[in-house]
C-alpha positions as CSV (number, residue, x, y, z in Angstrom):
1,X,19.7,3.8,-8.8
2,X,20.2,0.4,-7.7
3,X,18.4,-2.5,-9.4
4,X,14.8,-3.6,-7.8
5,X,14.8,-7.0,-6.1
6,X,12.9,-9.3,-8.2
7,X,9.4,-9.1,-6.8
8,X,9.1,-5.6,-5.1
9,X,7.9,-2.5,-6.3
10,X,9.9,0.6,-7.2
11,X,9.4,4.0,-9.1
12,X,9.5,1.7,-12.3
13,X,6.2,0.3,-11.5
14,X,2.6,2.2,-12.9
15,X,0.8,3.9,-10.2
16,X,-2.3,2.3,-10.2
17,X,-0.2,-1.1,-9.8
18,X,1.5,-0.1,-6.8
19,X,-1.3,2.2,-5.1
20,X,-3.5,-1.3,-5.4
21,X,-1.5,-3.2,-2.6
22,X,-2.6,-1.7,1.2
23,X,1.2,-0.8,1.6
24,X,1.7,0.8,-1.7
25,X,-1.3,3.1,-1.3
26,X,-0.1,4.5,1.6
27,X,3.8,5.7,0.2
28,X,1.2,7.2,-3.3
29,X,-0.7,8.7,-0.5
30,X,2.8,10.0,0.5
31,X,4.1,11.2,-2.5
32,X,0.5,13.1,-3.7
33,X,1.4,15.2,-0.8
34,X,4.6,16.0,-1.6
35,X,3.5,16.7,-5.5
36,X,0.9,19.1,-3.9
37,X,3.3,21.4,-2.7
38,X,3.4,21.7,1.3
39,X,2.3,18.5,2.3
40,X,-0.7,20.0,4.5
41,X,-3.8,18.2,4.9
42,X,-5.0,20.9,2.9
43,X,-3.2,20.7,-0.1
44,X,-3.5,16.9,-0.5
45,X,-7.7,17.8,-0.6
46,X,-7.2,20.2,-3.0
47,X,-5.0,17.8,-4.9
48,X,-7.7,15.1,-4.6
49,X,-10.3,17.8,-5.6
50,X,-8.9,18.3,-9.0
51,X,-8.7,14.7,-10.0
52,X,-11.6,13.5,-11.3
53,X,-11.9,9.3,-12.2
54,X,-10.9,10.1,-15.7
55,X,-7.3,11.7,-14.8
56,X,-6.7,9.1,-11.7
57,X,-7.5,6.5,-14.2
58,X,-4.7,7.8,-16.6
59,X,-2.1,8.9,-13.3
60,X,-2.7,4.8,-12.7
61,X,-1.5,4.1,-15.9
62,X,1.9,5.9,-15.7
63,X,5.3,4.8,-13.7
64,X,5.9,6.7,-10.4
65,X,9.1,7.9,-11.7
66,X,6.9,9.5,-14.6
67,X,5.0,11.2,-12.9
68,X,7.4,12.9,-10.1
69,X,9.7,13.8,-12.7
70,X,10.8,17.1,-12.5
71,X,8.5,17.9,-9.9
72,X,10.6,16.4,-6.6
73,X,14.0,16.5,-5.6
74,X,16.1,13.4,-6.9
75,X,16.9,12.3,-2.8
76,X,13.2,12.3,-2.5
77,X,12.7,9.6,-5.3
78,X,15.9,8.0,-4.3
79,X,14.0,7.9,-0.5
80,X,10.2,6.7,-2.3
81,X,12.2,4.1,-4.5
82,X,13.6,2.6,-0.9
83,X,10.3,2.7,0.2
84,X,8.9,1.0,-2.2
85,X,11.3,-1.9,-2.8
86,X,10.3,-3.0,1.2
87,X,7.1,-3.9,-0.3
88,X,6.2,-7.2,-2.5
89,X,4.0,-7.4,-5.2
């Protein structure tokens, strides 16, 4: 992958760190639903249900690349690395 503009966000950056700018929570809002399976309102609840502050606490603390590792296609994380590099820290 290309290298991130000095400034932005990326899939390099801890979850918690991106999901706290307005922008950034929206694109973790995306890719919870596309961890959850079908991306239904549905399955992003039942996502949300199982996390209590203890696990979202330690989710925050990991990269976003760790995290969708081996769970989402590599042209979605190409796409959500895009994404994020539109947005500054």
């Amino acid at each position: 992958m290309k290298a991130t503009p000095d400034g932005y966000f990326s899939i390099n950056d801890k979850v918690g760190e991106v999901a706290s700018n307005p922008q950034g929570a929206l694109i973790i809002q995306e890719m919870h639903k596309i961890l959850a399976g079908d991306g239904s309102e549905n399955s992003q609840a039942s996502l949300a249900s199982q996390m209590d502050a203890k696990m979202q606490e330690m989710v925050n603390r990991f990269t976003v690349r760790r995290i969708c590792a081996g769970r989402m296609p590599n042209e979605k994380l190409i796409q959500l690395n895009k994404a994020l590099n539109q947005i500054k820290k």
